[in-house]
C-alpha positions as a Python dict, from the first residue, in 0.01 Angstrom:
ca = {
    (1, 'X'): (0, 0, 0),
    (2, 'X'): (259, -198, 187),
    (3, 'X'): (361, -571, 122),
    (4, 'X'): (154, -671, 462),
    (5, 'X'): (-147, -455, 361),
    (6, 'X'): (-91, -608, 23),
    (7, 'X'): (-99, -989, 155),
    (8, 'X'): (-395, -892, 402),
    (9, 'X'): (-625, -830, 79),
    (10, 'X'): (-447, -1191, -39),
    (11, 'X'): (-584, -1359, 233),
    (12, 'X'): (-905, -1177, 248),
    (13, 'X'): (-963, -1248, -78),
    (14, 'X'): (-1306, -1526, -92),
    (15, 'X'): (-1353, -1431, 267),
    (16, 'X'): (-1686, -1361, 495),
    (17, 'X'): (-1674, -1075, 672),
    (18, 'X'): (-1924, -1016, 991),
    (19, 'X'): (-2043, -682, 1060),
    (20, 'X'): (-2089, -685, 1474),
    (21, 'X'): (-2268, -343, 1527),
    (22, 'X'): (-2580, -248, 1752),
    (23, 'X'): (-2708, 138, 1772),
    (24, 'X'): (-2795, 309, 2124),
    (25, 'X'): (-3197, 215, 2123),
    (26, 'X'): (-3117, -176, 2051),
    (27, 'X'): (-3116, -483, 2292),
    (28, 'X'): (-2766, -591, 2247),
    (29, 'X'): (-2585, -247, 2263),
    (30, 'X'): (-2262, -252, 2447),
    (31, 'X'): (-1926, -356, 2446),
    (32, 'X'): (-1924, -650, 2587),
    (33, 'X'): (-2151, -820, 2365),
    (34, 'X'): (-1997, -666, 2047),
    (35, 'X'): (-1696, -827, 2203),
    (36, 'X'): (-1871, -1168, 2220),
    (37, 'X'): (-2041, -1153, 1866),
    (38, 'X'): (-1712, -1105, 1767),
    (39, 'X'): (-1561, -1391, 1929),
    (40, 'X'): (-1847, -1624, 1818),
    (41, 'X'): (-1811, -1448, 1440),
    (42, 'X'): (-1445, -1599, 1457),
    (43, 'X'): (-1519, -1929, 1593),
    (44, 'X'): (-1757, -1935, 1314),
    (45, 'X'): (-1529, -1935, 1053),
    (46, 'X'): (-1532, -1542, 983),
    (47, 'X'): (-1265, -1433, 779),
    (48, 'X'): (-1305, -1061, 933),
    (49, 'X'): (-1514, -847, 1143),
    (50, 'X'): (-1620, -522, 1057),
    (51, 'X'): (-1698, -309, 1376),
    (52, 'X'): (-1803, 99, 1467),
    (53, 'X'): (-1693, 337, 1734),
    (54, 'X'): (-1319, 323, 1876),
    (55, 'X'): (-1412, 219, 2212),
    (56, 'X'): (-1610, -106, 2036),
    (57, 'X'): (-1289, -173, 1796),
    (58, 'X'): (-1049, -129, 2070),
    (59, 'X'): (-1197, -433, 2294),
    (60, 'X'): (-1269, -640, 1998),
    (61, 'X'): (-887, -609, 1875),
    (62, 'X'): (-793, -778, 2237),
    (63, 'X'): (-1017, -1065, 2202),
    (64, 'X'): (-964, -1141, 1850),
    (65, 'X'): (-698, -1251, 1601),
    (66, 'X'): (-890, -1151, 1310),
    (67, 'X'): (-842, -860, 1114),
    (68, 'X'): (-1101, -532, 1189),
    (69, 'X'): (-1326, -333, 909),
    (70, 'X'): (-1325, -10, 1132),
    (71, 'X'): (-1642, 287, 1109),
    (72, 'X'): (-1670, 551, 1354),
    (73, 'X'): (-2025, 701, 1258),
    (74, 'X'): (-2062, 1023, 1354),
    (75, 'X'): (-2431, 1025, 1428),
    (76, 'X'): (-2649, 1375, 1369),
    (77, 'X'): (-2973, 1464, 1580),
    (78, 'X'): (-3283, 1388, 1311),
    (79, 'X'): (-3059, 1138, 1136),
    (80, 'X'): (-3138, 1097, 747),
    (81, 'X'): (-3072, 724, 646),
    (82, 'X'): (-3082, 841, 275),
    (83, 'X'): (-2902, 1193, 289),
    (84, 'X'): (-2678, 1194, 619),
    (85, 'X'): (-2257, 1111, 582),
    (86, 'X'): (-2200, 925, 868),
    (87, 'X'): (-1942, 669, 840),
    (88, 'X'): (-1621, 781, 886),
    (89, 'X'): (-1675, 1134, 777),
    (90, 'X'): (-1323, 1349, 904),
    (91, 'X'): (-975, 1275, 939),
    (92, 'X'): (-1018, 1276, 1300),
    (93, 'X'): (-1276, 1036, 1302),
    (94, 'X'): (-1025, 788, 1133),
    (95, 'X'): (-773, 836, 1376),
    (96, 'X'): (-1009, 723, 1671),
    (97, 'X'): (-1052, 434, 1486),
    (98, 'X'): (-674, 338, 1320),
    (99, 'X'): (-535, 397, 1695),
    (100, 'X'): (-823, 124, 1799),
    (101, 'X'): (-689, -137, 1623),
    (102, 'X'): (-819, -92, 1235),
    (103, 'X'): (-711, -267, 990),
    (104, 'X'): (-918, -133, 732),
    (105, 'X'): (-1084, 227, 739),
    (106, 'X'): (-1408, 223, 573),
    (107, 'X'): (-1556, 590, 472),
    (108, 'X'): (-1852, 731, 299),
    (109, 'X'): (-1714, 785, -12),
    (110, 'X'): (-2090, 902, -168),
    (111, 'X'): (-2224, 1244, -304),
    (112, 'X'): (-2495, 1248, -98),
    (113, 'X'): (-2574, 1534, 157),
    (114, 'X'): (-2453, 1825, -57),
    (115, 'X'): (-2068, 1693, -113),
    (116, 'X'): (-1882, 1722, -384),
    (117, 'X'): (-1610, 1477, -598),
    (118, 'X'): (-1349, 1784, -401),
    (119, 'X'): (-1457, 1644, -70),
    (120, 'X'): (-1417, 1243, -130),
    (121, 'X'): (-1079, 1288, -267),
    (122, 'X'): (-977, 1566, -44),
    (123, 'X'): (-1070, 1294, 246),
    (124, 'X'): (-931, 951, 129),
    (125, 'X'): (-614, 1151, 42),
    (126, 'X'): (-613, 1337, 353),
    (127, 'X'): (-623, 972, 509),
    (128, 'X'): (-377, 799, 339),
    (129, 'X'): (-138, 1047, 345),
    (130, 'X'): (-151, 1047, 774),
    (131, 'X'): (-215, 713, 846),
    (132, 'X'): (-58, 411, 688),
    (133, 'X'): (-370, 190, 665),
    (134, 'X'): (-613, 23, 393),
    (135, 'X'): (-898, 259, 271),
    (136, 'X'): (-1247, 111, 175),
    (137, 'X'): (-1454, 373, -38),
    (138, 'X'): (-1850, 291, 40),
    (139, 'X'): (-2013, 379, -208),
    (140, 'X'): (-2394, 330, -401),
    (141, 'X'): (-2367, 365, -775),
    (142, 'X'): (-2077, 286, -1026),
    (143, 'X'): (-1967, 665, -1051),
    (144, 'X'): (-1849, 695, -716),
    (145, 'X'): (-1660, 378, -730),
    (146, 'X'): (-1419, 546, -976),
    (147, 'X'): (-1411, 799, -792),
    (148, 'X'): (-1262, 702, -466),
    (149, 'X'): (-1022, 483, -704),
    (150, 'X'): (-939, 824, -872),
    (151, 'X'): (-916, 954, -508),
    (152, 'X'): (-656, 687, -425),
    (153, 'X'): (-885, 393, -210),
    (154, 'X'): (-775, 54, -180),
    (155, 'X'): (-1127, -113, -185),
    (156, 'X'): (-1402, -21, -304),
    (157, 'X'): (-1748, -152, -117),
    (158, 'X'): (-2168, -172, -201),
    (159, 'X'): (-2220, -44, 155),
    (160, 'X'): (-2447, 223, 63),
    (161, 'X'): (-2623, 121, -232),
    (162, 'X'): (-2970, 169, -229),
    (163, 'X'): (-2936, 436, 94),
    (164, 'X'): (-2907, 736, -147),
    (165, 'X'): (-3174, 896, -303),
    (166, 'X'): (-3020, 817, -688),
    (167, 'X'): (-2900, 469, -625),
    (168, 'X'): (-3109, 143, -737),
    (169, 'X'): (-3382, 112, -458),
    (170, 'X'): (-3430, -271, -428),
    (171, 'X'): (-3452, -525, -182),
    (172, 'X'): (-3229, -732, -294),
    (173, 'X'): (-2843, -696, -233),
    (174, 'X'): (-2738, -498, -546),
    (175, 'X'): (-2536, -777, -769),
    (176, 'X'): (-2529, -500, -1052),
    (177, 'X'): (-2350, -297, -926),
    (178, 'X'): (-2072, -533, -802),
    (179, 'X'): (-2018, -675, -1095),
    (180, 'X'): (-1997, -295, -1236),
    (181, 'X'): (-1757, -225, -1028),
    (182, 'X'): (-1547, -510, -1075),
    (183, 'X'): (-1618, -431, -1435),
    (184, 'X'): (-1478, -92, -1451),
    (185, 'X'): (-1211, -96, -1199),
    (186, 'X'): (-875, -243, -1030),
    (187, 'X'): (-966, -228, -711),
    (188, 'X'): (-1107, -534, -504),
    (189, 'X'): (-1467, -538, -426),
    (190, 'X'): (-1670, -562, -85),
    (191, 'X'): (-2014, -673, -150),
    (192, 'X'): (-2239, -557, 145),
    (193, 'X'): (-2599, -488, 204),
    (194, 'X'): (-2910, -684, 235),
    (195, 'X'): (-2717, -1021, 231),
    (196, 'X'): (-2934, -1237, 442),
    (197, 'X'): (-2924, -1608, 279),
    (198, 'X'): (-2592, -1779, 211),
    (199, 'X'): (-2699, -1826, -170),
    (200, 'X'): (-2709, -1436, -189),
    (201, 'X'): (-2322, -1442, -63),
    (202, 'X'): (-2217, -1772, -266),
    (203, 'X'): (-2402, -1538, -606),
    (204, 'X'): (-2159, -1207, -542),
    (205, 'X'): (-1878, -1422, -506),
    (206, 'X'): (-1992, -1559, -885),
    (207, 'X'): (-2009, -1193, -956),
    (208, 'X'): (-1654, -1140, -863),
    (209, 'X'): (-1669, -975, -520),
    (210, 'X'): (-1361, -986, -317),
    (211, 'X'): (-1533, -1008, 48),
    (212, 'X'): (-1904, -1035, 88),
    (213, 'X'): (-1993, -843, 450),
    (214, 'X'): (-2273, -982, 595),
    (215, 'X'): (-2460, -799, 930),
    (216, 'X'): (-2826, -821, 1030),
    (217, 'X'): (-2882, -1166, 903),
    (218, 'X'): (-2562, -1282, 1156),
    (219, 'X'): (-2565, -1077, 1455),
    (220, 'X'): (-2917, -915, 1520),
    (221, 'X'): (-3180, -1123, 1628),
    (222, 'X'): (-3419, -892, 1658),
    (223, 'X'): (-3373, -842, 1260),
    (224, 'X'): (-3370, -1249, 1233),
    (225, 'X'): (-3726, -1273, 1455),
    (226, 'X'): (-3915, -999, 1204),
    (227, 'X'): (-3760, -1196, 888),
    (228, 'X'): (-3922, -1539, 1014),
    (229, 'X'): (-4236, -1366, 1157),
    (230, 'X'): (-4254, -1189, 806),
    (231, 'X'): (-4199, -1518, 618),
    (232, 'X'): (-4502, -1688, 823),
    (233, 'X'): (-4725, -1480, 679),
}
């Protein structure tokens, strides 16, 4: 980690980060609107965006000043929410993405889907060692937090707890495990997942979570209309 990359997490640090993201069978899938979701993230008062695909980065990094969480997900036909690696899987798919404009590469860093503790730290290595940028393991229980800090990440984020079969299956965003995490390692901590209600960011922060990433409850409305139509009943 370089002095910039090392002042970057300084000025992160207590920040909101705003996922902008829509898949192929949603409303607001395209560029231009990630672009604009973006924009209005910033004016908000985000202190980051986190963004997927190169094509989606690259247009976001010309209309924005604020650093970029980048994903490439690799999407499979029959795609397994619980068992599928999809974020950020290859070297190559973290090249698309650094060459974008990412400031921070976020990979799968669980042992889901058949993988072994070989493959995470064969592929956060493999990473750092070809592209100077920040690595953010995602990970779903405390084990494979240490191990992408073994492997040689420089963040560690809750991304994916609660999307593998042996994580903690609950609806709320998993506070446990943050504080684990801080806990039990060095490295700072990206709280994400099921954040909807500002109280729910404001109680990671209390749990000592560097960032707090917040998606659905920000930039899909579709999301936002079933949460209030849910609520009226």
């Amino acid at each position: 980690m370089n002095e910039e990359q090392k002042k970057l997490i300084e000025r992160l640090t207590g920040g909101l980060v705003v996922s902008c993201q829509a898949f192929a069978n949603e409303p607001l899938y395209s560029v231009d609107i990630m672009v604009k979701l973006a924009i209005a993230a910033q004016q908000g008062g985000a202190a980051a965006i986190r963004a997927s695909w190169p094509e989606n980065i690259s247009a976001i990094r010309k209309n924005i000043d604020l650093p970029i969480f980048g994903i490439n997900k690799i999407m499979p036909e029959n795609y397994n929410k619980m068992r599928d690696v999809i974020i950020t899987p290859t070297l190559r798919a973290a090249q698309a993405i650094y060459y974008a404009g990412s400031d921070i590469i976020a990979v799968d860093a669980t042992l889901r889907g058949g993988r072994t503790r070989e493959d995470i730290i064969h592929l956060i290595r493999e990473i750092k060692e070809n592209l100077d940028v920040l690595v953010m393991g995602e990970v779903s229980v405390l084990e494979e937090g240490l191990l992408a800090e073994e492997a040689g990440a420089d963040i560690i984020a809750t991304t994916i707890a609660g999307y593998t079969e042996y994580s903690r299956h609950i609806e709320e965003p998993d506070y446990e495990l943050v504080e684990e995490l801080v806990k039990n390692t060095a490295l700072p901590v990206n709280a994400e997942g099921r954040f909807h209600r500002p109280e729910q960011v404001k109680r990671a922060f209390e749990c000592g979570a560097w960032t707090v990433t917040v998606g659905s409850a920000i930039t899909r409305p579709h999301f936002i209309t079933q949460q209030f139509v849910k609520g009226m009943k």
